[in-house]
C-alpha positions as CSV (number, residue, x, y, z in Angstrom):
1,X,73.5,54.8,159.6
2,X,73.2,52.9,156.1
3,X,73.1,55.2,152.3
4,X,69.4,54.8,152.8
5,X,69.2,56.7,155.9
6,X,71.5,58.9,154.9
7,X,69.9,60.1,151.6
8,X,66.4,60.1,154.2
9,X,68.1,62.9,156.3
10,X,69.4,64.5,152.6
11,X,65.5,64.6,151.8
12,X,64.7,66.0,155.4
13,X,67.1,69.0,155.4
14,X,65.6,72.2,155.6
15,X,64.4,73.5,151.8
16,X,63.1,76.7,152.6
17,X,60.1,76.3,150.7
18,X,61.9,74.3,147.9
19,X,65.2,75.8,147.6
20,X,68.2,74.0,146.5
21,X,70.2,71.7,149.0
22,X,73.5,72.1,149.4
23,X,75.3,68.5,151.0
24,X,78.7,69.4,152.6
25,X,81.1,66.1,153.4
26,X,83.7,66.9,155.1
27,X,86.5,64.7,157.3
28,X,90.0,63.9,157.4
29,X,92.7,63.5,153.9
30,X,91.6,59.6,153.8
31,X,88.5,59.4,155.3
32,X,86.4,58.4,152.3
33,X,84.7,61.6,151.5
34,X,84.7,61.3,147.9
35,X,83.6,57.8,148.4
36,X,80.0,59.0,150.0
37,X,79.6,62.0,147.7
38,X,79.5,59.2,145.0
39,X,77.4,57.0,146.6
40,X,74.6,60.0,147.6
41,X,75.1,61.3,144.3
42,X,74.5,57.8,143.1
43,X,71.5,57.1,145.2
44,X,70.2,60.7,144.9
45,X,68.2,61.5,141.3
46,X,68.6,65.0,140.2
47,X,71.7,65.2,142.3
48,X,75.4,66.8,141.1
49,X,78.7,66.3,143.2
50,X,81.0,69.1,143.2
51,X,84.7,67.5,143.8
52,X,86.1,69.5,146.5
53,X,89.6,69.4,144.9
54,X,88.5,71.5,142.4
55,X,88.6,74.3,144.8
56,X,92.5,73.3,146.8
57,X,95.2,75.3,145.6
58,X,97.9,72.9,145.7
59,X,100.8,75.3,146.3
60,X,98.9,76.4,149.8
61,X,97.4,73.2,150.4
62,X,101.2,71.7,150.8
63,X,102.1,74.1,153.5
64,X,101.5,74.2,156.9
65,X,98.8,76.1,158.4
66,X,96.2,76.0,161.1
67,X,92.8,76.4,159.0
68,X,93.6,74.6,155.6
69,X,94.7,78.0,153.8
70,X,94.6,76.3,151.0
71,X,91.3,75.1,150.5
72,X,89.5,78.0,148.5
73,X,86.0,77.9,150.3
74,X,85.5,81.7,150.0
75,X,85.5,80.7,146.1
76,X,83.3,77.8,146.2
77,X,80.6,79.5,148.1
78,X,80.4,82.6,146.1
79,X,80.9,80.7,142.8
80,X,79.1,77.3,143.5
81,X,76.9,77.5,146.8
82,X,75.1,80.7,146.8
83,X,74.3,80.7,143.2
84,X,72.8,77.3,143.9
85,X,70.9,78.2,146.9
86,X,69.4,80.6,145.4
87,X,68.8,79.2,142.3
88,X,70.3,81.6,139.9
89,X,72.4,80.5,137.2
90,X,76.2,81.0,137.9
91,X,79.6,79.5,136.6
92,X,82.6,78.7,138.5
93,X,86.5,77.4,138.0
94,X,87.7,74.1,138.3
95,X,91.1,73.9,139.5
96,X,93.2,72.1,136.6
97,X,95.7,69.9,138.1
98,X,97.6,69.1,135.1
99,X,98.7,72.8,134.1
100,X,98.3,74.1,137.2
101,X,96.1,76.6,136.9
102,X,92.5,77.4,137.1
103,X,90.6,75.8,134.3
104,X,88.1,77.7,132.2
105,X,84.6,79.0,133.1
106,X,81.7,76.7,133.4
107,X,78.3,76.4,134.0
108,X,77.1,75.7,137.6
109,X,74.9,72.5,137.0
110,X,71.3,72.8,137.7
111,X,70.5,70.3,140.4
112,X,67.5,69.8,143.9
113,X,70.9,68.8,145.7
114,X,74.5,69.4,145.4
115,X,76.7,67.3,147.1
116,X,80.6,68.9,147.7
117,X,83.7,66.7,149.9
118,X,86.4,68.6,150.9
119,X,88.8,68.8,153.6
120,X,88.4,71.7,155.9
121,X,84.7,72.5,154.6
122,X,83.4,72.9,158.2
123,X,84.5,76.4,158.9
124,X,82.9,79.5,159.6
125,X,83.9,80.7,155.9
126,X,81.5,77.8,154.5
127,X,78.9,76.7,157.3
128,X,76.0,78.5,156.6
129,X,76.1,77.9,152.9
130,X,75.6,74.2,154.1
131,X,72.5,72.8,154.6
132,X,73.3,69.4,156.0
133,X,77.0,68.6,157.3
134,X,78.0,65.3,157.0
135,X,81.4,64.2,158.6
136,X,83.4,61.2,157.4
137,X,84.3,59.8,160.9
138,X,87.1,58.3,161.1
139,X,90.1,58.5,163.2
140,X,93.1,60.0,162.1
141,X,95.3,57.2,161.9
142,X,92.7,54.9,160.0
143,X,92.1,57.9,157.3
144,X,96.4,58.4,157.0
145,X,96.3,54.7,156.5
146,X,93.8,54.8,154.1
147,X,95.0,57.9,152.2
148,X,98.7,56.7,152.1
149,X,97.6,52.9,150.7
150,X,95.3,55.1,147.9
151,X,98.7,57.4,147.2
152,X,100.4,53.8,146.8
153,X,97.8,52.2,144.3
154,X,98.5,55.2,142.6
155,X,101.8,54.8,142.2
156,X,102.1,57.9,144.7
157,X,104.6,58.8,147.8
158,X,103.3,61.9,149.5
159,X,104.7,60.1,152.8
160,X,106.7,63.7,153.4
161,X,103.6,65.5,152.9
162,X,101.1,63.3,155.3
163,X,103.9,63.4,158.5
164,X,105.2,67.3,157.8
165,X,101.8,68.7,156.6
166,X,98.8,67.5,156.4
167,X,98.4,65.6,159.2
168,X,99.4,68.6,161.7
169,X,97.2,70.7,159.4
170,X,94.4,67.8,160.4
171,X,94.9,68.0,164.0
172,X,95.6,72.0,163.8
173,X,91.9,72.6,162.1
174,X,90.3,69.7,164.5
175,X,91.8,72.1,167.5
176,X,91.1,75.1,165.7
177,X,87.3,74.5,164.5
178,X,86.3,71.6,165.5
179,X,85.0,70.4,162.4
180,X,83.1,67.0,164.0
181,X,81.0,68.9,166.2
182,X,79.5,71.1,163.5
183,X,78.2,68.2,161.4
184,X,74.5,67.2,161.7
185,X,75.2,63.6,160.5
186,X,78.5,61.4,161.3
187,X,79.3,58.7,158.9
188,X,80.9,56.3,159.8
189,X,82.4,54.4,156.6
């Protein structure tokens, strides 16, 4: 499947007689999620990408556990995806990596389609806020190489993090939820 097709299916997703889409893309750490939210953003008019690490808390998300504890979906679908599907106005929280803290309110963009990547977005806390699931597919070992070469360019070693955490946090959730059968769309990128 190309970006054309893809943004075909984001046009065929059910509207319920023109409510706004919500675009969940979801995969391994690695797998290029944020990559394809910008590209369907990009190719998408009227559409808004909401980063899904504006909703990790970092202190959770570096510890072990078996359903991504520390990814805050309970916050982004009260804050971001129900407002949107219904299409109130609402405001939500951007995590603020540089003090740590949850930044100030803001507006929840107005938008036909939001598009939001994040690891562990395919669980029963978030599903049926999504309207089409997309999952980055990618194998584990491609995506750790990928995400540890990006942590690199970046001047970055989370090497102790990828083996000790997120990686068995990956294959914990995968067990756990299995995140691939729930999308409607595999991408493979």
């Amino acid at each position: 499947m190309d970006l054309a097709a893809l943004v075909d299916r984001v046009h065929q997703a059910p509207d319920d007689a023109g409510r706004p889409i919500v675009v969940g893309i979801s995969g391994f750490c690695g797998a290029g999620k944020s990559t394809l939210a910008r590209s369907v953003v990009s190719a998408l008019p009227g559409a808004v990408r909401i980063r899904g690490d504006d909703f990790l808390d970092p202190a959770r998300s570096h510890r072990r556990s078996s359903d991504w504890e520390g990814v805050e979906r309970r916050r982004l679908v009260k804050t971001v995806l129900e407002p949107h599907r219904s299409a109130r106005p609402g405001s939500f929280r951007r995590y603020d990596w540089s003090t740590r803290a949850l930044g100030p309110e803001e507006a929840l963009p107005r938008a036909e389609v939001i598009v939001v990547d994040l690891i562990g977005l395919f669980h029963p806390e978030a599903l049926s806020s999504i309207d089409l699931a997309v999952w980055c597919d990618v194998d584990l070992e491609l995506a750790v190489a990928r995400g540890t070469a990006r942590d690199a360019a970046l001047g970055r070693s989370h090497d102790t993090l990828w083996r000790e955490v997120w990686v068995p946090n990956e294959r914990d959730f995968v067990a756990r939820f299995a995140p691939r059968d729930q999308a409607d769309v595999h991408w493979v990128g």
